[in-house]
KOLMIKOL-469174 format. One line per 2 residues: their letters; for each residue x, y, z of N, C-alpha, C, O. Coordinates in nm, 2 decimals, padded with zeros to 4 digits, always signed. Each point is the difference from the previous one (the first is absolute). Layout:
N
A	X:Y:Z:X:Y:Z:X:Y:Z:X:Y:Z; ...;
END
This chain:
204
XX	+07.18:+09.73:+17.14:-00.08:+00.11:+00.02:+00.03:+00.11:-00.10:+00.11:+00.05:-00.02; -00.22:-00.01:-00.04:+00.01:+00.15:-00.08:+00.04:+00.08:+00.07:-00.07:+00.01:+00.10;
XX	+00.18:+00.09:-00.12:+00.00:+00.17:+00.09:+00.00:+00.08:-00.11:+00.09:-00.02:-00.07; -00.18:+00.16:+00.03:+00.02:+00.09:-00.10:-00.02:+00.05:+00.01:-00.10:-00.02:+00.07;
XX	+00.10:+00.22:-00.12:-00.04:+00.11:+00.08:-00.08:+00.01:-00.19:+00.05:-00.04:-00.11; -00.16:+00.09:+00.14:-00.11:+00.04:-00.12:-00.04:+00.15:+00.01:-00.07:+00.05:+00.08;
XX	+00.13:+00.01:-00.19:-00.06:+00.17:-00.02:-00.04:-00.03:-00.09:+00.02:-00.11:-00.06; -00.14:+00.26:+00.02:-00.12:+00.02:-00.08:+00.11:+00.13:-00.04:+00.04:+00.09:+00.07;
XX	-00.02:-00.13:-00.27:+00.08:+00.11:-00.08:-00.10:+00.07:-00.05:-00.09:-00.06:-00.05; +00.08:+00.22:+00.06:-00.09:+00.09:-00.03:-00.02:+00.01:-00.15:-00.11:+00.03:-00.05;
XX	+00.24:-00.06:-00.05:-00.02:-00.03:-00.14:+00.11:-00.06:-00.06:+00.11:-00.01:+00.06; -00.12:-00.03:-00.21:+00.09:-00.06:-00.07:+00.17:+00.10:-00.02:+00.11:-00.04:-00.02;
XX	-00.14:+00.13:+00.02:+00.14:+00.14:+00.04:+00.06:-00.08:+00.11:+00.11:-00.07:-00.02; -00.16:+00.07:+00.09:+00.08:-00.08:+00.19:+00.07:-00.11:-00.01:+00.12:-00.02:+00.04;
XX	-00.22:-00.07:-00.10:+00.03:-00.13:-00.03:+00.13:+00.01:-00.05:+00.09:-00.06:+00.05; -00.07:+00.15:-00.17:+00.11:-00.01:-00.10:+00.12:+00.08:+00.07:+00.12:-00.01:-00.04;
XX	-00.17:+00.11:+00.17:+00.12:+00.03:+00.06:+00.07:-00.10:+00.08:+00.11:-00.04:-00.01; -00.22:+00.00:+00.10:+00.07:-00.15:+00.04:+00.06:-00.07:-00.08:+00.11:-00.03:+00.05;
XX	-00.12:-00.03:-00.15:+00.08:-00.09:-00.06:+00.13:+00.02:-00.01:+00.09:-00.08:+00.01; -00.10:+00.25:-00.04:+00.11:+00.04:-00.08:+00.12:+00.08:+00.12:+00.12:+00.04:-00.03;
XX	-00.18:-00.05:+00.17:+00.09:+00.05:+00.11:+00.12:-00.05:+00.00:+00.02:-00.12:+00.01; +00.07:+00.22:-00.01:+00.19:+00.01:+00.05:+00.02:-00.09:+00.13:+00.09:-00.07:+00.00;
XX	-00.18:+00.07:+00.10:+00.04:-00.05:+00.11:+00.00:-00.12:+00.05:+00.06:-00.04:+00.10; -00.17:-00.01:-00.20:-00.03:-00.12:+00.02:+00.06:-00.06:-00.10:+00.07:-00.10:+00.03;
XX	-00.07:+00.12:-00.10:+00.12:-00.05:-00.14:+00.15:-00.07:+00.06:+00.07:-00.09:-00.04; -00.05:+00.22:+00.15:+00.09:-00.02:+00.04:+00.03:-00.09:+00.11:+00.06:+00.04:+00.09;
XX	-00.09:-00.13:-00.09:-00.05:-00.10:+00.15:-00.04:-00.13:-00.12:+00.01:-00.11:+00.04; -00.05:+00.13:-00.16:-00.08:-00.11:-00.09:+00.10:-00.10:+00.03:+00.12:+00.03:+00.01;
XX	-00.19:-00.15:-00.02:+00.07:-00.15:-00.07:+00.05:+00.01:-00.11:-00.09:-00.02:-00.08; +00.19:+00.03:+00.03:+00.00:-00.04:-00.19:-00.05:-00.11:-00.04:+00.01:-00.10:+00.07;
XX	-00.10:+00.11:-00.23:-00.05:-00.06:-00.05:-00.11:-00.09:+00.03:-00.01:-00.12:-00.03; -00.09:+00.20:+00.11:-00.13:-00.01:+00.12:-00.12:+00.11:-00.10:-00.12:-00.03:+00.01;
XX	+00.15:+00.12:-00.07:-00.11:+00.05:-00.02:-00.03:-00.02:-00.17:+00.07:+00.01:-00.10; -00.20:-00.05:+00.12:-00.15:-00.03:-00.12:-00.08:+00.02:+00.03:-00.02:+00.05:+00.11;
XX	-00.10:-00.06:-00.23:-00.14:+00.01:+00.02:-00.02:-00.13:-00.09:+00.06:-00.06:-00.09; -00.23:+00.04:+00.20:-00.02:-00.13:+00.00:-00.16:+00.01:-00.04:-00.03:+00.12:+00.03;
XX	-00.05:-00.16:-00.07:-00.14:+00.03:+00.00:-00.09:-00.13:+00.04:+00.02:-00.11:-00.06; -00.10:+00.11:+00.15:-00.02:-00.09:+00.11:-00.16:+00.00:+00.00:-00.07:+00.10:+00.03;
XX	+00.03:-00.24:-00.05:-00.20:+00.02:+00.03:+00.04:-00.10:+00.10:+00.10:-00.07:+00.00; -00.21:+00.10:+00.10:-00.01:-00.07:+00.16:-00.16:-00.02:+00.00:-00.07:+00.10:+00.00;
XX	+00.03:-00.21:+00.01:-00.11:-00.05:+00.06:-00.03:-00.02:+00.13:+00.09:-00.05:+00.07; -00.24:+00.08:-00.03:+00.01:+00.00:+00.15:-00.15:-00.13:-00.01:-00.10:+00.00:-00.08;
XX	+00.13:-00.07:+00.16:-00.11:-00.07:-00.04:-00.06:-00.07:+00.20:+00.09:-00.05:+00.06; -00.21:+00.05:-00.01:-00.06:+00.01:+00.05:-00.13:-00.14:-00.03:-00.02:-00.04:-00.11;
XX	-00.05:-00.01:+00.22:-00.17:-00.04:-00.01:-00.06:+00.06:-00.04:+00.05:+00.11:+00.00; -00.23:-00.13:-00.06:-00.11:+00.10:+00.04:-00.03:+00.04:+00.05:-00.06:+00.11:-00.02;
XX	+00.08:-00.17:+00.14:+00.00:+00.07:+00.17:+00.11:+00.10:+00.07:+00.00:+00.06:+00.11; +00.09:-00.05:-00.20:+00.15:+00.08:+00.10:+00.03:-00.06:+00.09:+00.02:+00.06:+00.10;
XX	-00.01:-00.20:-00.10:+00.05:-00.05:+00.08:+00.12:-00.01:+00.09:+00.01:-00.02:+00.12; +00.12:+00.05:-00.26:+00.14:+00.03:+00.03:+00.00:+00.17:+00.07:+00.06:+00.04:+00.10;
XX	-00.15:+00.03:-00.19:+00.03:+00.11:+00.06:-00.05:+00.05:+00.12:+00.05:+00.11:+00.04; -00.17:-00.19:+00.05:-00.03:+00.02:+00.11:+00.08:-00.05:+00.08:+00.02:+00.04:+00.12;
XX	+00.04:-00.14:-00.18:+00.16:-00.05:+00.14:+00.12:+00.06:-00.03:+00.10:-00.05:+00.04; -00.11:+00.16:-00.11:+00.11:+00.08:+00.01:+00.11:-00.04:-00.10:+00.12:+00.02:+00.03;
XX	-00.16:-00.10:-00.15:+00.09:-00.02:-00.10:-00.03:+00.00:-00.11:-00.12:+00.01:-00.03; +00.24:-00.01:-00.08:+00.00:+00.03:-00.13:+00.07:-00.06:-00.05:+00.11:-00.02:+00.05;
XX	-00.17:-00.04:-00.19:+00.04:-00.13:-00.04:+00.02:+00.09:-00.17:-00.07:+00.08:-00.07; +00.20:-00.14:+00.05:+00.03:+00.14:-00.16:+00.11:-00.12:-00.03:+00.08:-00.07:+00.06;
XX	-00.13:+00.08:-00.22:+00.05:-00.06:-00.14:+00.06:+00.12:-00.05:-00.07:+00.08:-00.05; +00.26:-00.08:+00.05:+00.03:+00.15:-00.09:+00.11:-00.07:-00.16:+00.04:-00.11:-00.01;
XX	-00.03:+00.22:-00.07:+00.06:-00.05:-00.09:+00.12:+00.12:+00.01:-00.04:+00.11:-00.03; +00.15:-00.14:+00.06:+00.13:+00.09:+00.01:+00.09:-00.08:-00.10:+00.06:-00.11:+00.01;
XX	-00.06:+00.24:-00.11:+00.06:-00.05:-00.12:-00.04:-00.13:-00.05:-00.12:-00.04:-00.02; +00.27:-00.06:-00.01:-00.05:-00.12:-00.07:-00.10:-00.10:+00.11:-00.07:-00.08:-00.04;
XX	+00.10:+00.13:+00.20:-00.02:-00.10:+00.13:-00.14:-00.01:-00.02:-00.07:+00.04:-00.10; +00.03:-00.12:+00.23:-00.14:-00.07:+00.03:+00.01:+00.04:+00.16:+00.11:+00.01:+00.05;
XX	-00.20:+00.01:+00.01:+00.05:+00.00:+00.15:-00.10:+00.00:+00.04:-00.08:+00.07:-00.06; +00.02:-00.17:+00.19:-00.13:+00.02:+00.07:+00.06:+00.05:+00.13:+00.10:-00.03:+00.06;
XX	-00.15:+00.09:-00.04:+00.02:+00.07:+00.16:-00.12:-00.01:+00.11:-00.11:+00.04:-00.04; +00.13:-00.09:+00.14:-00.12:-00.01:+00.08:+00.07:+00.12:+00.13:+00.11:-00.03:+00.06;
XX	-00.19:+00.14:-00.02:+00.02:+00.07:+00.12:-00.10:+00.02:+00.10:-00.12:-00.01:-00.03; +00.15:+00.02:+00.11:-00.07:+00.06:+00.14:+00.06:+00.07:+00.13:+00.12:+00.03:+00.01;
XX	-00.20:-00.02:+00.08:+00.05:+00.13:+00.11:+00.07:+00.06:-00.03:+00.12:-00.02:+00.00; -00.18:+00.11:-00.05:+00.03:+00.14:-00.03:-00.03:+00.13:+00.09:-00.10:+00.02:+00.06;
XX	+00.20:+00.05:-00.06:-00.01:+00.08:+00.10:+00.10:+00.19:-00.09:+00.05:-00.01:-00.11; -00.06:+00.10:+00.15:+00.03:+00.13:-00.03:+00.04:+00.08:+00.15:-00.04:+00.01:+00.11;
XX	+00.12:+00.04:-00.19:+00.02:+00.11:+00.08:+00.04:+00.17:-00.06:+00.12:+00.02:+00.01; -00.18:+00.08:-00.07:+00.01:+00.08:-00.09:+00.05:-00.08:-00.09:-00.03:-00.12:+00.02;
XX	+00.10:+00.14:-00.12:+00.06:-00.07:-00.15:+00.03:-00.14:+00.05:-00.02:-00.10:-00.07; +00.07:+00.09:+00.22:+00.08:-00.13:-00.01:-00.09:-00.12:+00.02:-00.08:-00.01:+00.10;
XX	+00.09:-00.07:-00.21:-00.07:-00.14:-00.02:+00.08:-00.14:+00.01:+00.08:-00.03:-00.09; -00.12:-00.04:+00.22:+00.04:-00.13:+00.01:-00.14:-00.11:-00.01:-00.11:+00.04:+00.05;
XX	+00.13:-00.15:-00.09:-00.05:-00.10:-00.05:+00.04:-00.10:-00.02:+00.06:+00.00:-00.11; -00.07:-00.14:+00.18:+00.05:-00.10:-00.05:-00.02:-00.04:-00.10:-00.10:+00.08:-00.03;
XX	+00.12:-00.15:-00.06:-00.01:-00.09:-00.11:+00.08:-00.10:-00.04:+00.09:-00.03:+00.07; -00.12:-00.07:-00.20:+00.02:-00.14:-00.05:+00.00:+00.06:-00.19:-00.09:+00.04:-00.07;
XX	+00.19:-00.05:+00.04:+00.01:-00.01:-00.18:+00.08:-00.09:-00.02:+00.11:-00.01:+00.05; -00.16:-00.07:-00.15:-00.02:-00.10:-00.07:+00.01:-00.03:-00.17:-00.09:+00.08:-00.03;
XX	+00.12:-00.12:-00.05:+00.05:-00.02:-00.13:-00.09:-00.03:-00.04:-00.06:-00.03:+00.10; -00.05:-00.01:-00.23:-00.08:-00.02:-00.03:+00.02:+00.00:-00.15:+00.07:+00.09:-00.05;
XX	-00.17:-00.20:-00.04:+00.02:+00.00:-00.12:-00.08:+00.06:-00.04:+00.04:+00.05:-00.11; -00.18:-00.02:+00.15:-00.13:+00.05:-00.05:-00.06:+00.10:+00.07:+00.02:-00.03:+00.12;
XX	-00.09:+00.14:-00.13:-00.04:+00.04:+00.08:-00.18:-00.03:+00.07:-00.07:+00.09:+00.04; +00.05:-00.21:-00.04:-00.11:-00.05:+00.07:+00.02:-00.03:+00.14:+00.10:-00.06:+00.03;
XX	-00.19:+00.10:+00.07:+00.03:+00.00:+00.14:+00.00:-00.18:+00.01:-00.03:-00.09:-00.08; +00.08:+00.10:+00.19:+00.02:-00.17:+00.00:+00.08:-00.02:+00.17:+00.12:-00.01:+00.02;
XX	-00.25:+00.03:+00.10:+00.06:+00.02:+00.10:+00.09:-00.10:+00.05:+00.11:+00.04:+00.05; -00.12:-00.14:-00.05:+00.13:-00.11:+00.02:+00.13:+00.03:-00.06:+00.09:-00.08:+00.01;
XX	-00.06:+00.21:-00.07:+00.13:+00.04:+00.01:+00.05:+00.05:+00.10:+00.11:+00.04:+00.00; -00.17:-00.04:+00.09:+00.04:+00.08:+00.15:-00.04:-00.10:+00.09:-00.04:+00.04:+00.11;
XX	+00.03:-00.21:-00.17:-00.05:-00.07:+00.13:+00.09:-00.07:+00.09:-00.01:-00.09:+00.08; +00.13:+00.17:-00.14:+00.15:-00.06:+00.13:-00.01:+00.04:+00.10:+00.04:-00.07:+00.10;
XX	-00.11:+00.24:-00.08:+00.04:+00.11:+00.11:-00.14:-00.03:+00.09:-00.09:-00.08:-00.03; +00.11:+00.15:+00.13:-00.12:+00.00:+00.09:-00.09:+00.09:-00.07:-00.11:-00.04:-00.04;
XX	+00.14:+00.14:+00.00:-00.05:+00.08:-00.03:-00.08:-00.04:-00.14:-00.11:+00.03:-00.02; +00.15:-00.08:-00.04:-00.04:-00.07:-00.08:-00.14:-00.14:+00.01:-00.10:-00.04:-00.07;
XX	+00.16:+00.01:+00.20:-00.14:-00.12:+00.05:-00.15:+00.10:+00.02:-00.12:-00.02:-00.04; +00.18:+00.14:+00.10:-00.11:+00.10:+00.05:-00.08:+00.00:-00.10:-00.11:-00.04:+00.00;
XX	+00.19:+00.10:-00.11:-00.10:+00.04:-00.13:-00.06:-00.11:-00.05:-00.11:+00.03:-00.06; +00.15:-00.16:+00.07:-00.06:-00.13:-00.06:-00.15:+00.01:+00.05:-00.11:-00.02:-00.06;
XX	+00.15:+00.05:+00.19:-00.15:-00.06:+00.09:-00.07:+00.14:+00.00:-00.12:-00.01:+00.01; +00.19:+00.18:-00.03:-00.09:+00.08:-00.01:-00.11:-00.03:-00.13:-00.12:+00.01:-00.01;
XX	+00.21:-00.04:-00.07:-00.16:+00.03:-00.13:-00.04:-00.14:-00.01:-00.09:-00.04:-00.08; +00.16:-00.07:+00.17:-00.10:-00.10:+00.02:-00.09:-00.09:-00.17:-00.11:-00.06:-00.01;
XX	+00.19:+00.08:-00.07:+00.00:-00.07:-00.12:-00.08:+00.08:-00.14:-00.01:-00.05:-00.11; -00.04:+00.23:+00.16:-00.04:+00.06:-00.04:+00.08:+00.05:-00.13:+00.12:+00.00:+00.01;
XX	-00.17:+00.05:-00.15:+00.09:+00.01:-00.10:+00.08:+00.14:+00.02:-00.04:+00.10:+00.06; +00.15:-00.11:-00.14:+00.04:+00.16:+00.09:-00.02:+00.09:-00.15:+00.06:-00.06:-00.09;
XX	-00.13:+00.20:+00.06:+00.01:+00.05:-00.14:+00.08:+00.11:+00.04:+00.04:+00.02:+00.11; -00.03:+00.05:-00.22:+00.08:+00.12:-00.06:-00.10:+00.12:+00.11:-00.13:-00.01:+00.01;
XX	+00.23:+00.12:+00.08:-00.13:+00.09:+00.08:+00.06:+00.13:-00.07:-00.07:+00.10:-00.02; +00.21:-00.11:-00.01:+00.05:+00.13:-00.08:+00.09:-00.02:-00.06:+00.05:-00.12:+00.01;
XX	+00.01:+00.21:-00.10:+00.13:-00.01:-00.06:+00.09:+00.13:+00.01:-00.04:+00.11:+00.02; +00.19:-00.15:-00.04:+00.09:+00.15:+00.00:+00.05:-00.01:-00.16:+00.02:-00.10:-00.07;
XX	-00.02:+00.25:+00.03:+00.17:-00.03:-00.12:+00.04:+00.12:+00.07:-00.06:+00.09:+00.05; +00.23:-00.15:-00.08:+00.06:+00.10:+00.07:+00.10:-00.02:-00.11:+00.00:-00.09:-00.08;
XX	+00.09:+00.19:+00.09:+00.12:+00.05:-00.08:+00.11:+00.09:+00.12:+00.01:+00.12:+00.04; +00.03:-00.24:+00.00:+00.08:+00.03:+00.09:+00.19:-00.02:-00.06:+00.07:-00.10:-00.03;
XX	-00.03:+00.26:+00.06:+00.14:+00.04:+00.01:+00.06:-00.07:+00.15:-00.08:-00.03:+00.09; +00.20:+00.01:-00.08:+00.10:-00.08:+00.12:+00.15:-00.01:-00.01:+00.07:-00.02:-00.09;
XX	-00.05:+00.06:+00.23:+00.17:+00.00:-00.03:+00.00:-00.04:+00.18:-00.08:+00.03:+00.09; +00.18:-00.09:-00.10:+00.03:-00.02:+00.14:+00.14:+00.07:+00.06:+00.10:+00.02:-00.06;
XX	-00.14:+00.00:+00.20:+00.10:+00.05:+00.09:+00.06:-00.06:+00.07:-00.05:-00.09:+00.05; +00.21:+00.14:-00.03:+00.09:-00.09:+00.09:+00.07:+00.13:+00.06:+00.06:+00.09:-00.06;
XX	-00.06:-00.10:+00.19:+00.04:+00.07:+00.10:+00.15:-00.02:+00.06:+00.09:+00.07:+00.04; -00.10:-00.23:-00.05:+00.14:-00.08:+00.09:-00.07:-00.06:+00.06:+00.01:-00.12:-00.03;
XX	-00.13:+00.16:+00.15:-00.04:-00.04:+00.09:-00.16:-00.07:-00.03:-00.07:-00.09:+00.06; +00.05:+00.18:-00.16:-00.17:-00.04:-00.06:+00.02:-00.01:-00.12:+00.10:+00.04:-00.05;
XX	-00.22:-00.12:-00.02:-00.03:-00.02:-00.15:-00.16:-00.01:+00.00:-00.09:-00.08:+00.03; +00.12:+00.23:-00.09:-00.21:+00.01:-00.03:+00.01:-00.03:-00.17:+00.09:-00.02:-00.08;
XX	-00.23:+00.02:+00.07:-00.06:+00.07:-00.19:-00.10:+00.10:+00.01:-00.10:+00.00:+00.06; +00.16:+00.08:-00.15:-00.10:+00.10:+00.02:-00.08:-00.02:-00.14:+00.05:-00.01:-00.11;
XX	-00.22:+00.02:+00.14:-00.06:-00.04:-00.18:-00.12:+00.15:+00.01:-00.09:+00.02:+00.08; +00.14:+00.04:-00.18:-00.12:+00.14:-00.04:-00.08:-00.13:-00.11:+00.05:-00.07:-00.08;
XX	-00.22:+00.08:+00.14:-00.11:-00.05:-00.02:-00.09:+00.10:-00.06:-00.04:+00.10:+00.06; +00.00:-00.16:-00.24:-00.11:+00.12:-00.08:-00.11:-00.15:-00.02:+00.05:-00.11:+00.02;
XX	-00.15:+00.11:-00.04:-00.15:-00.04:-00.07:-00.11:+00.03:+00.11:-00.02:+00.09:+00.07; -00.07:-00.24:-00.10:-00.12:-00.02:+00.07:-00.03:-00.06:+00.06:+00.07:-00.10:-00.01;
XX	-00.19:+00.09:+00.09:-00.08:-00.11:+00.10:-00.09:-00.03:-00.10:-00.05:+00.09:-00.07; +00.01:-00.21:+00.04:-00.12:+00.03:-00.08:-00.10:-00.17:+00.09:+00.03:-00.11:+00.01;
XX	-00.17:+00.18:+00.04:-00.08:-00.12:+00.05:-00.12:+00.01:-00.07:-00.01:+00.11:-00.07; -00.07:-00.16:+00.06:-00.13:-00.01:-00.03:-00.09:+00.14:+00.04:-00.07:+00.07:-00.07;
XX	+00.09:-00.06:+00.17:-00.06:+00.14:+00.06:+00.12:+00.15:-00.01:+00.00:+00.08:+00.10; +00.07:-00.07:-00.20:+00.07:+00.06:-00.01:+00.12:+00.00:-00.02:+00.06:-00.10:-00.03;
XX	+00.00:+00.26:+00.04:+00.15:-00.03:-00.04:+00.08:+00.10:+00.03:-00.06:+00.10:-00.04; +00.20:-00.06:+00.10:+00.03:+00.08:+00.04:+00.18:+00.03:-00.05:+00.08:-00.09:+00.01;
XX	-00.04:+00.19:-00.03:+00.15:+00.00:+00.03:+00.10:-00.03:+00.04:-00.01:+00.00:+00.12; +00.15:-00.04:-00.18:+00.11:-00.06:+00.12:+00.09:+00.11:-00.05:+00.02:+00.02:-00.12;
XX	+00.05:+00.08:+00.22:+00.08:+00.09:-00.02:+00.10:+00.00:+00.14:-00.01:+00.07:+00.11; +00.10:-00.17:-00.14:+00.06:+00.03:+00.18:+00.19:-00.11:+00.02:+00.05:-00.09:-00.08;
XX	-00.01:+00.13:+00.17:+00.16:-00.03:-00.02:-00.03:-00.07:+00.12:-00.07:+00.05:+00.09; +00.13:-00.19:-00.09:+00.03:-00.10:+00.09:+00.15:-00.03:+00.01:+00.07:+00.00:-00.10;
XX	+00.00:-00.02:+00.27:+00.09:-00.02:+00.03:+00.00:-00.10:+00.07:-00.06:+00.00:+00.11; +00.11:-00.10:-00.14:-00.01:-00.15:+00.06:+00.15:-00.02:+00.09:+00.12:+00.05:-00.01;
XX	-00.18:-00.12:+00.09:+00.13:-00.06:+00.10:+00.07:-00.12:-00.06:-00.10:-00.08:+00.00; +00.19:+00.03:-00.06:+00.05:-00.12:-00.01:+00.05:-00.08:+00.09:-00.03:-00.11:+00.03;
XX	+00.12:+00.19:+00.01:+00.11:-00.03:+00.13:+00.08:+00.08:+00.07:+00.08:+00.09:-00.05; -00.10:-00.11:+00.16:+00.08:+00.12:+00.08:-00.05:+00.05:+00.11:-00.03:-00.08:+00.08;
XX	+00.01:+00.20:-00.04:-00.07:+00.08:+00.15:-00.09:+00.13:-00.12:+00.02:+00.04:-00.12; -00.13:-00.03:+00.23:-00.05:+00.09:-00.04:-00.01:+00.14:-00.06:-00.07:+00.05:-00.08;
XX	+00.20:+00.01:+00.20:+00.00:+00.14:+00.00:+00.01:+00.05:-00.14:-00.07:+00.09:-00.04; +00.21:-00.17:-00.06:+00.02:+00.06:-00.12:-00.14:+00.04:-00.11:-00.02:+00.08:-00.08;
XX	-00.05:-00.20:+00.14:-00.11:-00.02:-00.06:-00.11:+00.18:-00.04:-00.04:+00.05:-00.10; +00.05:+00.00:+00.25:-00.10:+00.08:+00.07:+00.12:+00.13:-00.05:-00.05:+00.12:+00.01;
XX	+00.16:-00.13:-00.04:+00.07:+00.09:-00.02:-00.06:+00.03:-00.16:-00.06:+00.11:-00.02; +00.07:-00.17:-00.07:-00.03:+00.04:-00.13:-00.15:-00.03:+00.01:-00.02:+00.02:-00.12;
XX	-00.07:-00.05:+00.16:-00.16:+00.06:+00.04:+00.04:+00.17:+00.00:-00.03:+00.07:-00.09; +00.08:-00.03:+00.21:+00.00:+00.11:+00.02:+00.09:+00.13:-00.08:+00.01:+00.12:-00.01;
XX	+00.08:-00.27:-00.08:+00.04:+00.12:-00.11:-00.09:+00.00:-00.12:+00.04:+00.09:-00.08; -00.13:-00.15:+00.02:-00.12:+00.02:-00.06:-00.07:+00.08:+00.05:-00.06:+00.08:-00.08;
XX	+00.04:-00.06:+00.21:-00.16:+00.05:+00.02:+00.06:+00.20:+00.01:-00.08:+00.08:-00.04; +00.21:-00.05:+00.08:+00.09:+00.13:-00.03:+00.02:+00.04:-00.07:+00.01:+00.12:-00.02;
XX	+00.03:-00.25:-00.07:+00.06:+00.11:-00.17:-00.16:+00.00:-00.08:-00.06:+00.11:-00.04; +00.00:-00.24:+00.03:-00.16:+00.00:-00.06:-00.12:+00.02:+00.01:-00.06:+00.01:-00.11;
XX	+00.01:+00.01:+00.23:-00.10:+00.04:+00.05:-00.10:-00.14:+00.01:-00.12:+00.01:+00.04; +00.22:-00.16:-00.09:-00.13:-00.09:+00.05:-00.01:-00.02:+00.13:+00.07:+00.01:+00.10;
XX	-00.20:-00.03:-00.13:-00.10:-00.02:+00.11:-00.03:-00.18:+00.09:+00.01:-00.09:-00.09; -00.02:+00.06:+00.21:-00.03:-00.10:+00.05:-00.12:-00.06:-00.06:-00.11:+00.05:+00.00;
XX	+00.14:-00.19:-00.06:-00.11:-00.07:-00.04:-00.04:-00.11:+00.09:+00.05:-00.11:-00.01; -00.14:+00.13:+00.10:-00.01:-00.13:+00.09:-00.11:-00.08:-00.07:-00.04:-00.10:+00.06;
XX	+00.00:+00.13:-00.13:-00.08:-00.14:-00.07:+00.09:-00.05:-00.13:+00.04:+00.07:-00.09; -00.02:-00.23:+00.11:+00.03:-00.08:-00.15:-00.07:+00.01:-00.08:-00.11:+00.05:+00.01;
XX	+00.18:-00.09:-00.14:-00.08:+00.02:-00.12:-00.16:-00.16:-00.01:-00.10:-00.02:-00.07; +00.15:-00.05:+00.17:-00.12:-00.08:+00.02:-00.10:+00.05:+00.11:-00.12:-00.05:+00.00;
XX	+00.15:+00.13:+00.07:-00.07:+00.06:+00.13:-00.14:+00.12:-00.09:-00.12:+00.02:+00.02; +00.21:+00.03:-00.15:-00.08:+00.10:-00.04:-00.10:-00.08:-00.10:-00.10:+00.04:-00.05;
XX	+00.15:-00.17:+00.02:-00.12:-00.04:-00.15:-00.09:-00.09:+00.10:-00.10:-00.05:-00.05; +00.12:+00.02:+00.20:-00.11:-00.02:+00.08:-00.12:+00.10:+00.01:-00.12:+00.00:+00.00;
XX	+00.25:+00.12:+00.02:-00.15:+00.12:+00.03:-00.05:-00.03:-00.13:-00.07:-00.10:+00.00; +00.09:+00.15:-00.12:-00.04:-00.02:-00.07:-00.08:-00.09:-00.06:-00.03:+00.05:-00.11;
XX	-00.02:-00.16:+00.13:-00.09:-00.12:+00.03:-00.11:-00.02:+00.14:-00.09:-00.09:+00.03; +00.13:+00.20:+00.02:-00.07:+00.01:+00.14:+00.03:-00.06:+00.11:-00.06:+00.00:+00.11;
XX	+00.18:-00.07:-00.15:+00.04:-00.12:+00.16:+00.04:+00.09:+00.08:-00.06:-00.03:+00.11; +00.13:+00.14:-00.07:+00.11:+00.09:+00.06:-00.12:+00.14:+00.06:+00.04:+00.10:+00.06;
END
């Protein structure tokens, strides 16, 4: 399961103060922080098929990797975002649902698009900064997120700091949420960056 708290950074200044914070610094992993630059395909039927059953099917390129990710049930609660999911290694970035035909979850989608071809419904580039946190007790990553949505019917912004769960309990989690949103002024993002290139296509 995904756990991660998602704020909306008011601008590129913010971003660069977060990176550059004393306190988090101070808590960092050594030898955890890079930037990575990452296109993510989201790919979908004619019909929205995956996305009327509540899933998202994404081809990303992180760094040298390949990764197919299949998610669903998705749920929010202000910033905090949980979601199961399935990622997977991949040589190519062509959808190819029988990569996920071990899991149940994976049978579902077989029989959701029912042999239908799956295309391209949007894309991300992102230029994503990352360093991870170690508490003792927790180990998050935190990644400041700059590009775009870009779909057919549009295209929109990515300006915003993700704090992922790796392992551990939550609270620390919700503890540096709330020291971003005090020293920074970000704001609660309850829509994903796939939730928004729906609106933007009209599914949402």
């Amino acid at each position: 399961m995904e756990i991660e708290l998602k704020y909306a950074i008011n601008s590129k200044e913010i971003a660069q103060q977060i990176w550059d914070d004393e306190e988090l610094k101070a808590i960092e992993e050594p030898q955890t922080r890079e930037t990575v630059f990452m296109k993510a395909t989201y790919f979908d039927t004619d019909d929205f098929d995956l996305c009327k059953n509540d899933m998202a099917y994404r081809v990303r390129s992180d760094g040298d990797r390949l990764v197919a990710s299949l998610k669903w049930g998705g749920k929010n609660e202000g910033a905090l975002h949980t979601r199961e999911e399935i990622n997977i290694p991949v040589t190519n970035n062509h959808p190819n649902p029988v990569t996920f035909e071990e899991s149940d979850i994976g049978k579902d989608l077989i029989q959701i698009i029912s042999g239908k071809p799956l295309r391209p419904i949007m894309e991300m580039q992102i230029e994503r900064r990352r360093f991870r946190l170690d508490t003792k007790d927790t180990i998050m990553e935190v990644s400041i997120d700059g590009g775009k949505i870009a779909t057919e019917m549009g295209s929109a912004p990515i300006c915003e700091v993700e704090v992922e769960l790796f392992s551990g309990e939550q609270e620390p989690l919700l503890e540096i949420g709330q020291l971003l949103k005090e020293k920074y002024g970000v704001v609660s993002e309850k829509r994903s960056k796939f939730y928004r290139g729906l609106v933007l296509l009209g599914q949402r």
